[in-house]
TIKOL-143722 format. One record per atom (N, C-alpha, C): x, y, z. Coordinates in steps of 0.1 Angstrom, whole numbers, plus 2048, in hexadecimal, padded with zeros to 3 digits. Layout:
BEGIN
XYZ;...
***
This chain:
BEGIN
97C865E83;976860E77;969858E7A;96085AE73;952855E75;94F84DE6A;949840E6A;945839E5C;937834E61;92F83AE57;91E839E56;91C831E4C;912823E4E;90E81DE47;8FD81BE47;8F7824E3A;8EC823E38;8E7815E31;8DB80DE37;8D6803E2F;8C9805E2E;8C5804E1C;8BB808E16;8BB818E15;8B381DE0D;8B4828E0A;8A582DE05;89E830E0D;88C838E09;88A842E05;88284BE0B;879857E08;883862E11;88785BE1D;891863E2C;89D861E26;89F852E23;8B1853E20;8BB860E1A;8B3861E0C;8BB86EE04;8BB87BE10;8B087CE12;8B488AE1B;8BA886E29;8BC87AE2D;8C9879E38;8D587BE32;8DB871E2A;8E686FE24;8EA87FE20;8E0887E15;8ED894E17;8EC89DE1E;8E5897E2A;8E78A4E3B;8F5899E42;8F888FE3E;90A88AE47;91188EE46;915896E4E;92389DE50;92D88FE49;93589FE43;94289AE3B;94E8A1E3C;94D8A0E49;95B8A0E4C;966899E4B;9728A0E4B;97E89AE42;98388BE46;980881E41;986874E47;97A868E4B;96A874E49;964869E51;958864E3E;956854E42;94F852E37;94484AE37;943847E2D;931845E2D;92B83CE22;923830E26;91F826E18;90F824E1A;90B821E0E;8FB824E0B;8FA813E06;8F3809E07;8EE7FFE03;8E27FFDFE;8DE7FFDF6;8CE7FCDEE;8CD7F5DE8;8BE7EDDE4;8C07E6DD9;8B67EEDCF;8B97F9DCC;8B3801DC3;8BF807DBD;8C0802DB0;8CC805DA9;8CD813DA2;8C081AD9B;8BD825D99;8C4831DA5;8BE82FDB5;8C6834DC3;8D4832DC4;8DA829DC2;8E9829DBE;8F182EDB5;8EA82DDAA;8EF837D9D;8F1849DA2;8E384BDA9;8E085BDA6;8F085DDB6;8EC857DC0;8F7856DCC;905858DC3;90884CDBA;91484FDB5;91B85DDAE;90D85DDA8;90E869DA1;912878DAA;90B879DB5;90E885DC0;920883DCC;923875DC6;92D872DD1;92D86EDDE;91D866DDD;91F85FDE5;91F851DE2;92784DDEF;92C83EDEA;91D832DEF;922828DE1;910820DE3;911816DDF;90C809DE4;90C7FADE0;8FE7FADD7;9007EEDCE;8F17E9DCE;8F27D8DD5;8E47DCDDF;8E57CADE4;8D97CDDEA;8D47C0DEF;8C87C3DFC;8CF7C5E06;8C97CEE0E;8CA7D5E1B;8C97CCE24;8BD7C2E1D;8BA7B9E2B;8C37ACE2B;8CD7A8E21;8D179CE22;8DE79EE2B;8E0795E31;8EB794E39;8FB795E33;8FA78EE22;90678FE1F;9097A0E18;8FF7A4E15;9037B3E13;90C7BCE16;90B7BAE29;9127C1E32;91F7BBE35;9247A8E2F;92F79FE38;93A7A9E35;9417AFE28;94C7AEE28;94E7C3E2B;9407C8E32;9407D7E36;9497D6E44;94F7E2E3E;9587E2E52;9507EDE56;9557EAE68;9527ECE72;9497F7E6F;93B7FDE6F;93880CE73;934810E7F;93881AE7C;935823E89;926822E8E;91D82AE7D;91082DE7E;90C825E74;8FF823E7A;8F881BE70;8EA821E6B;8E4824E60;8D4829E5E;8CC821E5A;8C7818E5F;8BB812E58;8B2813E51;8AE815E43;8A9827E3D;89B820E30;89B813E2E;88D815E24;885815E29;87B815E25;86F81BE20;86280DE27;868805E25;8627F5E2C;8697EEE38;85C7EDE42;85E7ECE4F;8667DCE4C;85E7D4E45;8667C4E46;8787C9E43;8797CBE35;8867D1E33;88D7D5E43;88B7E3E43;8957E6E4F;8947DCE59;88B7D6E5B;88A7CCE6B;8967C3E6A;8977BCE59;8A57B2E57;8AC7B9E55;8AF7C5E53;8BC7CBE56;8C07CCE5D;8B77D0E66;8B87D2E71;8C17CAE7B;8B97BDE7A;8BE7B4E7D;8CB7AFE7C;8CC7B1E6E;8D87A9E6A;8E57B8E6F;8E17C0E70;8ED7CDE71;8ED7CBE81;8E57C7E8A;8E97C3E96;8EE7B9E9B;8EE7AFE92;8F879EE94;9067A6E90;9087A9E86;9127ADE80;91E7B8E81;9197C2E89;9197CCE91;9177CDE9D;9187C4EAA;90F7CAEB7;9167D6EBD;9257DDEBA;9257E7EB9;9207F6EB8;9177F2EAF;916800EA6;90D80AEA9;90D815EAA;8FF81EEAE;8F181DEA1;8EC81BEA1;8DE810E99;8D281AE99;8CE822E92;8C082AE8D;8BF824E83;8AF822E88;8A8817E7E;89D81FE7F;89581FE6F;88B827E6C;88081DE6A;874820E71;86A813E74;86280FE64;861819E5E;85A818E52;84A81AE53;842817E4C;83581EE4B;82A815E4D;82D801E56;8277FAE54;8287EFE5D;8307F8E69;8347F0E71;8297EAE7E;82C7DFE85;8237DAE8A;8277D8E95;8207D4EA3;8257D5EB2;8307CEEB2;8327C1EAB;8417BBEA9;8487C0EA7;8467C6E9B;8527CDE96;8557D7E9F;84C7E2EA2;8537EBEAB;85A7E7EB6;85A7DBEBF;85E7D3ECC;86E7D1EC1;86D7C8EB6;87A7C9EB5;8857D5EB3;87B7E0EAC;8857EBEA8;88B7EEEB7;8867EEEC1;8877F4ED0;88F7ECED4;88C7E0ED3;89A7D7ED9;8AB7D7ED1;8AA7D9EBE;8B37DAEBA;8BB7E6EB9;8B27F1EB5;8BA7FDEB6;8BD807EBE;8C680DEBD;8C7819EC9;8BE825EC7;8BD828EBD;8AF833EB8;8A882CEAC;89B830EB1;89182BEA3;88983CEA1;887837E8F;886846E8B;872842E89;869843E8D;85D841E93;85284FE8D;85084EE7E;84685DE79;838859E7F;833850E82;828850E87;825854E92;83384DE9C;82F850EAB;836863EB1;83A865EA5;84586FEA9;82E87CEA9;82B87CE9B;820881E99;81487FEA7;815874EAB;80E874EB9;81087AEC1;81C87AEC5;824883ECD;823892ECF;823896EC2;8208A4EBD;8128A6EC4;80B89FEC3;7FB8A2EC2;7F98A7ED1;7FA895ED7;7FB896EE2;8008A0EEC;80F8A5EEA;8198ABEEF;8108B8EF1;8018BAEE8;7FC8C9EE9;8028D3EE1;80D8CEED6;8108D7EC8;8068CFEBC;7FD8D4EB3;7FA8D1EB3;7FC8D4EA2;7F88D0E96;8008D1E87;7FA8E0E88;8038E8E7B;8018F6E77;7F08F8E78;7E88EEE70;7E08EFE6C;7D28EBE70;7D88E9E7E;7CE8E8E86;7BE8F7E8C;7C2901E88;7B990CE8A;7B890CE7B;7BC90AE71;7BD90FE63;7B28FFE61;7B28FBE63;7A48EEE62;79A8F5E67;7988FBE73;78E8FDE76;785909E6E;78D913E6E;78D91CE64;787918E58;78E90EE51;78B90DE44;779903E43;7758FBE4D;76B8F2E53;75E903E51;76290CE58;75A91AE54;75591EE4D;75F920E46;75E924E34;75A91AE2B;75A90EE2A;755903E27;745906E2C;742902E34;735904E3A;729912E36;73091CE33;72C925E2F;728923E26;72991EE1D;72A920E0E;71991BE0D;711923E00;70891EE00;70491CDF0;707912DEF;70690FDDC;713905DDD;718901DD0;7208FADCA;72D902DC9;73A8F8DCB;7468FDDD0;74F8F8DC3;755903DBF;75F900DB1;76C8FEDB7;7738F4DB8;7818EFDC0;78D8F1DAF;7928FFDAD;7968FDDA0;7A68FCDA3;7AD8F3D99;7BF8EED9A;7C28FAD8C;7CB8FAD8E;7D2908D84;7CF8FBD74;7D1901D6B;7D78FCD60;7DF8F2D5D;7D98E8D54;7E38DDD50;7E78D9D5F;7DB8D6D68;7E18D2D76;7EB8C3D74;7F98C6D82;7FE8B9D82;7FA8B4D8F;8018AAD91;7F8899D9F;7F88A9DA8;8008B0DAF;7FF8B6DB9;7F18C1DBB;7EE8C8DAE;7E28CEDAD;7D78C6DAF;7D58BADA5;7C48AEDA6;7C88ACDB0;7D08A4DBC;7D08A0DC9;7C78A8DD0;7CC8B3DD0;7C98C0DD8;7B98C1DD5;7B68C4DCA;7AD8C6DC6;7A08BBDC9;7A18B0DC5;79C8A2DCF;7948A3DDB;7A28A4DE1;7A48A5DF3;7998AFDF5;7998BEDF3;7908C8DF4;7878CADF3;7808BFDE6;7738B8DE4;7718B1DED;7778A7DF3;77289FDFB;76D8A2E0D;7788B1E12;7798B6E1D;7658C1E1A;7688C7E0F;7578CDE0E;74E8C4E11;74D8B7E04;7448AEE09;7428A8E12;74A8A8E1C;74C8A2E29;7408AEE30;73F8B9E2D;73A8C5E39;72A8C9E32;7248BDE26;71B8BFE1F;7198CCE17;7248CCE0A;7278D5E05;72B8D0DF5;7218D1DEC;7248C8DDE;7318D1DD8;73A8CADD2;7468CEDCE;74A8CADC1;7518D1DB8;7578CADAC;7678CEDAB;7758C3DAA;7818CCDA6;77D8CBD97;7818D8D96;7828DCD89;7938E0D85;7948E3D71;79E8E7D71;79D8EDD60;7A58F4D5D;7A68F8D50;7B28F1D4A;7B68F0D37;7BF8ECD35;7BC8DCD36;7C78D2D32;7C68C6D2F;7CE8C0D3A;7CC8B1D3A;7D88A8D43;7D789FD3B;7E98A5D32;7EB89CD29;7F9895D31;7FC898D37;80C891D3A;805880D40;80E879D3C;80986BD3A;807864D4C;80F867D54;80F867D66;7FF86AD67;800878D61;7F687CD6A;7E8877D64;7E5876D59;7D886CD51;7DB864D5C;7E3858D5C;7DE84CD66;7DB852D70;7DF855D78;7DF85BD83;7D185FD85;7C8868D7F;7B9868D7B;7B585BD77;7BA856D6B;7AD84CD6A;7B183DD73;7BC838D7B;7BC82CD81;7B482FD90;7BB83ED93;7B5840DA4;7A3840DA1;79F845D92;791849D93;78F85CD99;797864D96;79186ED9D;789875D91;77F879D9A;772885D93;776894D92;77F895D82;7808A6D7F;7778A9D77;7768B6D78;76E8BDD6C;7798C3D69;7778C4D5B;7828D0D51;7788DCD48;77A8E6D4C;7738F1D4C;7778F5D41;7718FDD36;776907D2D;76F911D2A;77791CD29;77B92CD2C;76C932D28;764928D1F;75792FD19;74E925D25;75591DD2F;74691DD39;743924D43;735927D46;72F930D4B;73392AD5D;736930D65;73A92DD70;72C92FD7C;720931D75;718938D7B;711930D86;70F920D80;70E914D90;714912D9A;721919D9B;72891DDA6;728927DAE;726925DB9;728931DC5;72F934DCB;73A92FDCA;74A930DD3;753925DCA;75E92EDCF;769925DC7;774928DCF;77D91CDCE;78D918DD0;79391ADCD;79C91DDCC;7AD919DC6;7B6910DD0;7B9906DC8;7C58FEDCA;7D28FCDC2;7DF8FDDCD;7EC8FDDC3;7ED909DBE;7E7912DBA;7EB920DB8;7DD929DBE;7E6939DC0;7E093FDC5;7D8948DC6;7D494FDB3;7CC958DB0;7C7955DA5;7BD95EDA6;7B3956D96;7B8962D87;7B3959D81;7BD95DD74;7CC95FD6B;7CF959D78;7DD955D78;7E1945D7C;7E693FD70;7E4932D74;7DB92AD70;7CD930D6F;7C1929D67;7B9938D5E;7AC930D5E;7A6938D50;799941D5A;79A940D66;78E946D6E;790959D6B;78695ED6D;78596AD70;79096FD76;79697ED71;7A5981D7D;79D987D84;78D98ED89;787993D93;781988D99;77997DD99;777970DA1;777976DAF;76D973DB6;76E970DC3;76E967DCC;77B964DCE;780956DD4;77F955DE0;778946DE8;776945DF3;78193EDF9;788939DF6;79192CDFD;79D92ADF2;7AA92DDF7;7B992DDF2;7C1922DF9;7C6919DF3;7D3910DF8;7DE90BDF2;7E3912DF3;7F090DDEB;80190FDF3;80C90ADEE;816908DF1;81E914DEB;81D918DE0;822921DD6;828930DDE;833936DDE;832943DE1;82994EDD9;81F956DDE;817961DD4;822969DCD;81A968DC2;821977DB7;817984DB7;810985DC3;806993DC0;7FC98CDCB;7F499ADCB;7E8997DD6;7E1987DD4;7DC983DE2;7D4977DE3;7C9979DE6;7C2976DE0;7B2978DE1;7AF96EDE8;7A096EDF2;79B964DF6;798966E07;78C95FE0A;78A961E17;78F957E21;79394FE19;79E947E23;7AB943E1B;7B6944E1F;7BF940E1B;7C893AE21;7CF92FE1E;7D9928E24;7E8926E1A;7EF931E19;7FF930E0D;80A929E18;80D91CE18;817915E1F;81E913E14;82891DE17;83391BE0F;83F915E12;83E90DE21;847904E23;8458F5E1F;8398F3E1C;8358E9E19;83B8E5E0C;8418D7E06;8428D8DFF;8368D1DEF;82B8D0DF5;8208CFDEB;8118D4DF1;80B8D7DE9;7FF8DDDEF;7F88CFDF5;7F78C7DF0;7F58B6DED;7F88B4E01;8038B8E07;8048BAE15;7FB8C1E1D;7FB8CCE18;7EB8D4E1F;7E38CBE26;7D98C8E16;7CF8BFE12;7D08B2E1E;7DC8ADE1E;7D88A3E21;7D78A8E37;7E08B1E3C;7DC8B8E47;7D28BBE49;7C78BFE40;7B88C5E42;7B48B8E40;7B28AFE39;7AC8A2E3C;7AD89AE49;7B9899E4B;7BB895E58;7B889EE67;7B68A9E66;7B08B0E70;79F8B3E70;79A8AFE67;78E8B1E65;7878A1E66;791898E68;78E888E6E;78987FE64;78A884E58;78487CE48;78C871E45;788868E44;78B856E41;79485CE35;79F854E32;7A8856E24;7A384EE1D;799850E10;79984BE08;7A6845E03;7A5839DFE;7B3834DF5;7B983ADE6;7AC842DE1;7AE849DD3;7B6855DDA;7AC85BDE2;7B186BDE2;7BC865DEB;7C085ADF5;7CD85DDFB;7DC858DF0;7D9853DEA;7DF850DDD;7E785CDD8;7DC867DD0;7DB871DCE;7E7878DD6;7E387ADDE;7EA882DE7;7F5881DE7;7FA874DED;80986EDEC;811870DE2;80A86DDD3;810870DC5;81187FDC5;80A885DC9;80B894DC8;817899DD0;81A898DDE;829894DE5;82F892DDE;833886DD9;83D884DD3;844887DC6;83A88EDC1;839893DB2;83F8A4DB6;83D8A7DBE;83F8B9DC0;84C8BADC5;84B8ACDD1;85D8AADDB;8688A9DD2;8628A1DC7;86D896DC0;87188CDCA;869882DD0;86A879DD5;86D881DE2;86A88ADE7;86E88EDF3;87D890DF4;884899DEA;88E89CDEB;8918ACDE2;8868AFDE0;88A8C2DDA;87E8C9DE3;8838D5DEA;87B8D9DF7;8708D2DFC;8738CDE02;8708C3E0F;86C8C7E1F;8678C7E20;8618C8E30;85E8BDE35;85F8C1E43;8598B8E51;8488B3E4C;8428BCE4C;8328BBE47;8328B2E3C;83B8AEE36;8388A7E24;83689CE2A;844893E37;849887E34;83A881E40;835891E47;82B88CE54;81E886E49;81C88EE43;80F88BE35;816880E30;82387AE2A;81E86DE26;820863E2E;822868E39;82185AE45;812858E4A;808861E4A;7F9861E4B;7F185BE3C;7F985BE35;7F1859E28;7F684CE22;802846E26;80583BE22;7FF82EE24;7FA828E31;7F1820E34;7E481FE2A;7DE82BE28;7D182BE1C;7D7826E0E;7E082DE08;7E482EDFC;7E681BDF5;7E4820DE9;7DE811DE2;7EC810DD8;7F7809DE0;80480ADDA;804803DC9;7FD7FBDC8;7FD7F2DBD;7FB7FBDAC;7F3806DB0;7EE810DAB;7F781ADA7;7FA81DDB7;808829DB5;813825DAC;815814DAC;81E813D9F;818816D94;80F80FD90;80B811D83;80C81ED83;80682AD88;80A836D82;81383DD81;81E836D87;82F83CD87;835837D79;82E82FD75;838828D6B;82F826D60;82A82FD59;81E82ED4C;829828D40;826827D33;82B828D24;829837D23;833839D1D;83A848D15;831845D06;829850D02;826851CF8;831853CEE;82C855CE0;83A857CD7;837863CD3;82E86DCD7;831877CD9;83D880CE2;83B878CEB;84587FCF7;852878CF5;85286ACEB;863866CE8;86386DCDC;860873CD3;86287BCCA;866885CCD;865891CDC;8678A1CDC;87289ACE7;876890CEE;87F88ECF6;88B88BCEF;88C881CE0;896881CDA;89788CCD1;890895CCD;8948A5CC5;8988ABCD6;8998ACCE0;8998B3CE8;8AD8AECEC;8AF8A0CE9;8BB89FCED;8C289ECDE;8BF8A0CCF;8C88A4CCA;8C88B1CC6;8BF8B8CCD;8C38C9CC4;8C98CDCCF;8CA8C9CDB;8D18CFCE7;8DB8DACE6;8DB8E6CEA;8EA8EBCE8;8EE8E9CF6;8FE8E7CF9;9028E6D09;90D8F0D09;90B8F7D13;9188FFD1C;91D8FCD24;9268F3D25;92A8ECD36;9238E4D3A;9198E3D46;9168DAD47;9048E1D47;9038E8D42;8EF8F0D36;8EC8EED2E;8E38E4D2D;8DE8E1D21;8CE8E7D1D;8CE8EDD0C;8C28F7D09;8C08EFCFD;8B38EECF9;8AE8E6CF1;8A08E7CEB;89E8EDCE3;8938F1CDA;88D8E1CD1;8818DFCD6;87D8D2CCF;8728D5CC4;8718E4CC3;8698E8CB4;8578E8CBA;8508E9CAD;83F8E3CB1;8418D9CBD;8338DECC6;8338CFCCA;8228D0CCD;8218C2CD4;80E8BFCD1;80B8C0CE0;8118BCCE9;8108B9CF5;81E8C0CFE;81A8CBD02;8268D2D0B;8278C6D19;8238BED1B;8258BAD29;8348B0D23;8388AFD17;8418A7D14;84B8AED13;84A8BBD19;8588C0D18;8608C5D29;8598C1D34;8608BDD3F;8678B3D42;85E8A8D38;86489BD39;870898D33;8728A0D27;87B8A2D1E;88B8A8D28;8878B3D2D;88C8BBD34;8928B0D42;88B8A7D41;89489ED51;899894D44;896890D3C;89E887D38;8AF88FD32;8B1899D30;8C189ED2E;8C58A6D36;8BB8A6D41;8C28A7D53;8CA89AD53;8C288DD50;8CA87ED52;8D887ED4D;8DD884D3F;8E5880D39;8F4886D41;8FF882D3C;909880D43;911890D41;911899D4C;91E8A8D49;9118AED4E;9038ACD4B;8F98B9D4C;8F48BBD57;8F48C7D5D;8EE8C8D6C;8DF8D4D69;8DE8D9D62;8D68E4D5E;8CE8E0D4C;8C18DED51;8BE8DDD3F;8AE8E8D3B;8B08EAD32;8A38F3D2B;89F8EFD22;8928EDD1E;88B8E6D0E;8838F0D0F;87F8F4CFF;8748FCCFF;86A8F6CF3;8618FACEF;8588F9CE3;84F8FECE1;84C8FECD1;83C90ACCE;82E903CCD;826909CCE;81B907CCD;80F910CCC;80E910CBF;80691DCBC;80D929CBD;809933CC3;81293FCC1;816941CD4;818934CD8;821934CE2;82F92DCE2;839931CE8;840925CED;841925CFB;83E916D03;842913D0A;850911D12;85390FD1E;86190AD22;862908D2C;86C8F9D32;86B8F2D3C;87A8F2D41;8808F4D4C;88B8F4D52;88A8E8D5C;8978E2D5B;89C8D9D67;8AC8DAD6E;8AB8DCD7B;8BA8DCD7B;8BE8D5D8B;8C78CDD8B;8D08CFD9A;8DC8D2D9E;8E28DDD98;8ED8E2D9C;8E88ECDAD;8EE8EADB4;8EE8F3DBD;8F2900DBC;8F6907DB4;8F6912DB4;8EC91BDA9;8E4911DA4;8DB918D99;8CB917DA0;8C6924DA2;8B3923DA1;8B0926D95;8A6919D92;8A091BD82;898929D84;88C928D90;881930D8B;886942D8E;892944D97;897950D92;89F952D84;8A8948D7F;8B194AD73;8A094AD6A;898945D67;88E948D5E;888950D5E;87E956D6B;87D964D70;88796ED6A;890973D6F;89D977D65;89C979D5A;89C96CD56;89E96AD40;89396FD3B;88496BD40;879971D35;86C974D3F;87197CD4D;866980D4D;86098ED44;86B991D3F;8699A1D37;86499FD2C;860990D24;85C98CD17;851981D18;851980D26;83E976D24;83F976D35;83F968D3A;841960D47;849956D4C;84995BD57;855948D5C;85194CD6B;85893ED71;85493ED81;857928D84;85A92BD92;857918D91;86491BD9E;86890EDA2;874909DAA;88590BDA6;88A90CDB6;89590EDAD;89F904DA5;8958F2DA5;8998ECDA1;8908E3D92;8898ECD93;87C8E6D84;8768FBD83;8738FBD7A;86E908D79;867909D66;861912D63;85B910D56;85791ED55;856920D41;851930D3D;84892ED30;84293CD33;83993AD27;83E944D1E;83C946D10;83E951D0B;833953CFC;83195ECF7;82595DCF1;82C968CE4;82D960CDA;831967CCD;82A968CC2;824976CC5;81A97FCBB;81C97ACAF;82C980CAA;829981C9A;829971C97;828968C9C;828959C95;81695DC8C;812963C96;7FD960C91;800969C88;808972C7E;80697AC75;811976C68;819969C68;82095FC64;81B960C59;81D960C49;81495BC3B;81994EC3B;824949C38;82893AC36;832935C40;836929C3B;841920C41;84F925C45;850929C3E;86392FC38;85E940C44;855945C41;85894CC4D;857949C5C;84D940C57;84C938C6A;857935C73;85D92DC6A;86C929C68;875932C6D;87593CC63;883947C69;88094CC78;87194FC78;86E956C84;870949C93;871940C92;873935C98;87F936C9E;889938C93;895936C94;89B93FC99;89494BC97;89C957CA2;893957CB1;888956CB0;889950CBC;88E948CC9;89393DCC1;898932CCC;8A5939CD0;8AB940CC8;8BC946CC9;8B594ECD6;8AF957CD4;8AB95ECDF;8A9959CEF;8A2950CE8;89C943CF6;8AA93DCFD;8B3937CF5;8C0933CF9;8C993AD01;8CA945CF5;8D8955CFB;8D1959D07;8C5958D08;8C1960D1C;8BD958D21;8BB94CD22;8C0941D2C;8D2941D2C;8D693AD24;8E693CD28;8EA948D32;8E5952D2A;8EC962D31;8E495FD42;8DC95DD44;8D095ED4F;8DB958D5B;8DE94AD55;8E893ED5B;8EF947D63;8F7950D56;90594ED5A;90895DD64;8FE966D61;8F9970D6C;8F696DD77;8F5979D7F;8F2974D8D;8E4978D8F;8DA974D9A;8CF972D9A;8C6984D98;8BB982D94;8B7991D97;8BC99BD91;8C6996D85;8CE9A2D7E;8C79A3D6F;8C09ADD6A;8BC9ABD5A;8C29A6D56;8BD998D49;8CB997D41;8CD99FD36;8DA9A1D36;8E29AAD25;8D69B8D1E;8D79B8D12;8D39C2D0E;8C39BBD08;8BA9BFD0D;8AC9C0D0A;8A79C8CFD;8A89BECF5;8AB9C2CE7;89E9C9CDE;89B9C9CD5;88F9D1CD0;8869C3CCB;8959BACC4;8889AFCBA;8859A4CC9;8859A2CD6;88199BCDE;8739A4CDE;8739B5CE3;8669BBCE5;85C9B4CDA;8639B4CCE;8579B1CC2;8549A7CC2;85E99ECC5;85998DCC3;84E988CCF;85098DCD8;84A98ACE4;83F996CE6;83298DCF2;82A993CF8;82498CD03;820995D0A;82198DD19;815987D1A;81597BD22;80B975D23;809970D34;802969D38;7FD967D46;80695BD49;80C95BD5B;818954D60;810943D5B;81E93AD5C;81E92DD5C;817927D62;81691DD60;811913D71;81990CD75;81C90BD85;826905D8E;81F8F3D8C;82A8EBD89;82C8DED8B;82C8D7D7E;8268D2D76;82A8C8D6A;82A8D1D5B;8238E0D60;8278E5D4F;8328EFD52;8398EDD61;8488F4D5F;8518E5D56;
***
């Protein structure tokens, strides 16, 4: 029997804690003083205090552990944990995680108290040194080429209704051109209305353009894509475009255009790329764009905990020292318009639930970015592991999936449900569809708007459910005549805040 005692709980912790073996008899305690981290821990079964990490009486009345993790996010923090789990403990096997801010002291003490220190900066030296050198090390130089080439003005465009992980990207891309004397603009089609992401643009200060469909593209001589990976899909550019420069994270759905391309699909944000090509191309981090970036990480990870890689946690240990934390609050924590409390409370009372699925039609809406948010807020509620909101808008409806059951992928079960009746695509734990219904624009009044509304959503509901409860890749049920009519296909989603 083994008993593991983690103190504090970061950005690493979650993904330690459910790689501990759990084997029969051996057990395991989490200390934080992040009460929200103790809630969601409780919630999965694992066992969790709330207290400081760093205070000594935290630990008095914990017996003996075996193992100990040292695991936030701040070097002072773990150092008094540290401390105090070595007075209290001189027993115990002791990994201590240095944090992102640590200083020659502090590193002398991690070395003297612990038996392993977990070290992302020096571990990255190492690498370099050692003569392995990051993925993207020939893929910089490469890309420094094609950059260079270029002769005119460079369109850096983010898909539609871009979220933090597309403008990051997008930024960054601008700034690696201008770095090689090469005028740049990120551009984007579509709005950024989700409330994160506004701050996020207006506190960092970043320079977008927002393009629309009637402007002429003709001062441009090359163009980008970031976060997705063909033109016309995703945004409003030309589907023949001739693209110089591709980067994204995304798996392709069809050919990729472009004379350079980089699709890391292990990565888990493009936002990681970006910030690899900056760092191998030797460019000072600005505090906006490294900002940027970081939010972009952690907006795509979910805090670095939904597909995750080595490369995410390496990009935010290079990007953390720039980043202007005071900031990154404020944009984590805006006011909720009452728009988006308005489609969130129609979203949790029209709910229908099956077990633990929840589907929920919130009617018109003005602003589709309020219906992901909607979609994590009756993920929160208590029985639901899987939720769907949808809504109209014009003669679309929208729809946003959230789930963490382990045994459900949103973006195949939606794939599944309506790729035969518009689009869908996304993660298998966030995912989103579009769908485009003709006869609403041929509607005379209300009362028929209405009825056609209403068979609709039945539609929308009964093949999500059915999608669920099927197994992956299998049509669902009988593909009926009035879905062919009600529906018509329109161009795929965009991956990140309008799934």
């Amino acid at each position: 029997m083994v008993f593991r005692l983690v103190l504090g709980c970061g950005t690493i912790c979650r993904q330690v804690t459910e790689r501990l073996p759990e084997r029969d008899g051996d057990r395991r305690l989490v200390i934080t003083d992040d009460e929200t981290v103790v809630e969601t821990l409780r919630e999965e079964s694992v066992p969790a205090r709330s207290a400081d990490p760093a205070d000594p009486d935290a630990i008095e009345n914990v017996d003996h552990p075996d193992v100990i993790f040292v695991a936030s996010d701040r070097t002072d923090v773990n150092r008094a944990a540290l401390e105090a789990a070595r007075e209290r403990f001189p027993a115990a096997s002791i990994v201590g995680y240095l944090g992102g801010n640590a200083t020659a002291a502090d590193r002398q003490r991690f070395d003297e108290l612990a038996d392993h220190v977990v070290d992302p900066t020096a571990a990255i030296a190492d690498r370099v040194i050692g003569g392995t050198a990051m993925p993207t090390a020939e893929s910089a130089i490469e890309l420094r080429k094609q950059l260079v080439g270029i002769d005119g003005r460079l369109a850096v465009v983010a898909h539609d209704n871009p979220d933090p992980d597309a403008i990051a990207s997008a930024v960054a891309l601008v700034a690696i051109a201008e770095s090689v004397g090469v005028d740049a603009d990120a551009c984007y089609f579509g709005n950024i209305s989700h409330q994160e992401n506004r701050a996020m643009v207006n506190l960092l200060g970043l320079n977008l353009r927002n393009l629309d469909r009637n402007d002429s593209l003709g001062e441009y001589s090359a163009f980008a894509l970031v976060d997705h990976s063909r033109p016309g899909v995703n945004d409003q550019l030309p589907a023949d475009l001739h693209v110089d420069i591709v980067i994204d994270h995304h798996p392709p759905r069809g050919p990729v255009p472009g004379e350079f391309v980089d699709l890391r699909q292990q990565a888990g944000a493009t936002s990681t790329v970006l910030t690899e090509y900056l760092d191998h191309v030797d460019l000072d981090f600005d505090p906006a764009t490294a900002t940027a970036l970081l939010y972009g990480i952690r907006v795509d990870t979910n805090d670095f905990s939904r597909e995750v890689s080595p490369a995410d946690f390496r990009a935010a240990s290079l990007l953390w020292p720039h980043v202007d934390t005071s900031l990154l609050d404020q944009i984590e924590q805006p006011s909720l318009e009452g728009d988006t409390l308005e489609t969130i409370a129609r979203a949790i009372k029209n709910r229908v639930q099956r077990d633990s699925v929840a589907v929920a039609s919130v009617g018109r809406i003005g602003d589709r970015d309020a219906l992901p948010q909607a979609a994590d807020q009756l993920l929160a509620m208590e029985g639901i592991d899987t939720t769907l909101v949808f809504g109209f808008a014009d003669e679309m409806v929208f729809l946003s999936a959230r789930s963490r059951a382990a045994d459900v992928d949103l973006g195949e079960t939606l794939r599944d449900a309506f790729d035969r009746i518009g689009s869908a695509g996304g993660h298998a734990d966030m995912a989103g569809a579009q769908l485009e219904i003709g006869i609403l624009g041929s509607a005379d009044d209300e009362e028929e708007i209405e009825s056609i509304v209403s068979v609709v959503e039945e539609v929308i509901t009964n093949r999500f459910f059915e999608s669920i409860d099927s197994r992956p890749g299998v049509p669902v049920g009988a593909y009926t005549q009035t879905s062919e009519w009600l529906f018509t296909q329109r161009g795929e989603p965009e991956d990140g805040e309008s799934a």
